[in-house]
C-alpha positions as CSV (number, residue, x, y, z in Angstrom):
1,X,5.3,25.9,-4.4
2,X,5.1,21.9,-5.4
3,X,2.0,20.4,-4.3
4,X,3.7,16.9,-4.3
5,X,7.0,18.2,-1.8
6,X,3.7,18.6,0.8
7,X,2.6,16.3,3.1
8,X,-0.7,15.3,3.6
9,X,-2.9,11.8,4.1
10,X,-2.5,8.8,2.6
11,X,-6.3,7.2,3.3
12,X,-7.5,3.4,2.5
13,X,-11.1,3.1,0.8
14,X,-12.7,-0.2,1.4
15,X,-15.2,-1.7,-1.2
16,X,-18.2,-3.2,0.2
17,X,-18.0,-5.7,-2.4
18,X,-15.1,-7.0,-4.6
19,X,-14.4,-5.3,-7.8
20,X,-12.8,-8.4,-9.3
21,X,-10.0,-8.9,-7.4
22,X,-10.0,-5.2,-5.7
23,X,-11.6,-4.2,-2.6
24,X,-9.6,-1.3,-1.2
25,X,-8.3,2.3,-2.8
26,X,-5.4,3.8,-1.5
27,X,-5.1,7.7,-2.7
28,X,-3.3,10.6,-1.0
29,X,-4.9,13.6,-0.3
30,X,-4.0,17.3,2.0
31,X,-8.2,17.5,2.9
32,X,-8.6,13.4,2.8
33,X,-12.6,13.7,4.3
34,X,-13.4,16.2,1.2
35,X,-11.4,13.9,-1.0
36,X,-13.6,10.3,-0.1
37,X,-16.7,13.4,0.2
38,X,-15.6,13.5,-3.7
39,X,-15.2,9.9,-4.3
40,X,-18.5,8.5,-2.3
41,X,-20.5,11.2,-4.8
42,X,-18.8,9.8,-7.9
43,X,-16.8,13.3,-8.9
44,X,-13.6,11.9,-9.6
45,X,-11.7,10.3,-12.9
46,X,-10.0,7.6,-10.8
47,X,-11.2,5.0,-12.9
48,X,-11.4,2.0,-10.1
49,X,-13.9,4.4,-8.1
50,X,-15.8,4.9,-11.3
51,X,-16.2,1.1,-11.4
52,X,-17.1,0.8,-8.2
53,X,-20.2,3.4,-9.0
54,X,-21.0,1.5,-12.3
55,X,-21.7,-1.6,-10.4
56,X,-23.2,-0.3,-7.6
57,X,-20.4,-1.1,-5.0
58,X,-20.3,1.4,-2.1
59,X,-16.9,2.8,-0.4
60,X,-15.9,3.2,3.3
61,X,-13.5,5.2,4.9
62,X,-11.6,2.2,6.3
63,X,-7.9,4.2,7.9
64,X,-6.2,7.7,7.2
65,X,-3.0,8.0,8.0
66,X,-1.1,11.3,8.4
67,X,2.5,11.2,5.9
68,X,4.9,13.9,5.9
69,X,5.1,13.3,1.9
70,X,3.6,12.1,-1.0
71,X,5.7,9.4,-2.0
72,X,4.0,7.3,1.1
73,X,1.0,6.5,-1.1
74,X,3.2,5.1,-3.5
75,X,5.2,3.3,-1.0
76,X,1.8,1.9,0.5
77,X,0.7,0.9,-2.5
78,X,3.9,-1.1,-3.7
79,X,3.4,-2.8,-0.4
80,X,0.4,-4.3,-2.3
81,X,-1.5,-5.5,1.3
82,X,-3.7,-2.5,1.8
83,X,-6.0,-5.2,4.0
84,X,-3.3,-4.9,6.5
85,X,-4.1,-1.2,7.2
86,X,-8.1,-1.7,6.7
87,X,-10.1,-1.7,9.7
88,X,-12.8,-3.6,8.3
89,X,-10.4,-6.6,7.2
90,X,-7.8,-6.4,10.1
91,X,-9.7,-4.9,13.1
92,X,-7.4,-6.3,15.6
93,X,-4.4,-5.2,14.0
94,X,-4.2,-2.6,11.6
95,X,-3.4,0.2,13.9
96,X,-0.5,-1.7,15.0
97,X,0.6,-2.2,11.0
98,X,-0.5,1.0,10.4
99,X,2.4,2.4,13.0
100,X,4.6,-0.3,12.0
101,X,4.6,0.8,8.7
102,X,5.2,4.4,9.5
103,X,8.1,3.8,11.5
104,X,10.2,1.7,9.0
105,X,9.3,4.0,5.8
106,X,9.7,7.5,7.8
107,X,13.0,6.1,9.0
108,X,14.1,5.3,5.3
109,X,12.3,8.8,3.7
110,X,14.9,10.5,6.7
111,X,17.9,8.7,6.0
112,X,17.5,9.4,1.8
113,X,17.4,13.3,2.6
């Protein structure tokens, strides 16, 4: 069975400070709580979380959004405006992009198939 055929979570990590330019993580994930469990205690090899450690810069779960495939944390991330979906940086709206989202790339993920 492929792993990546799966669906799963797509979650969004906020930084609570900048990393450079970075303050969010996007990553995808079929048991996301253990996953950011993982990344909050510094056992992972994603290198931007292993900055964040190095300097001392904490992570919050910020939204995790249920995907019926992996290819939605790519499509997330090529949106490249994860503070739209962070409830920390868009409190009033995110839910709403967050559904918004969803609808438009479901829609083209079901008419590809």
């Amino acid at each position: 069975m492929n792993k990546k055929r799966l669906g799963g979570y797509v979650y969004v990590l906020h930084f609570t400070d900048k990393l450079s330019h970075a303050q969010h993580y996007i990553g995808f994930s079929q048991a996301p709580l253990t996953r950011i469990a993982r990344h909050k205690a510094g056992y992972t090899t994603t290198r931007i979380i292993q900055a964040c450690h190095d300097n001392g810069i904490g992570l919050v779960k910020a939204n995790i959004i249920p995907v019926p495939h992996r290819i939605f944390e790519r499509r997330l991330k090529a949106y490249r405006k994860a503070s739209t979906f962070c409830k920390y940086c868009s409190p009033k709206t995110y839910k709403k992009s967050t559904q918004a989202f969803l609808l438009r790339e479901v829609k083209k993920y079901e008419e590809r198939r």
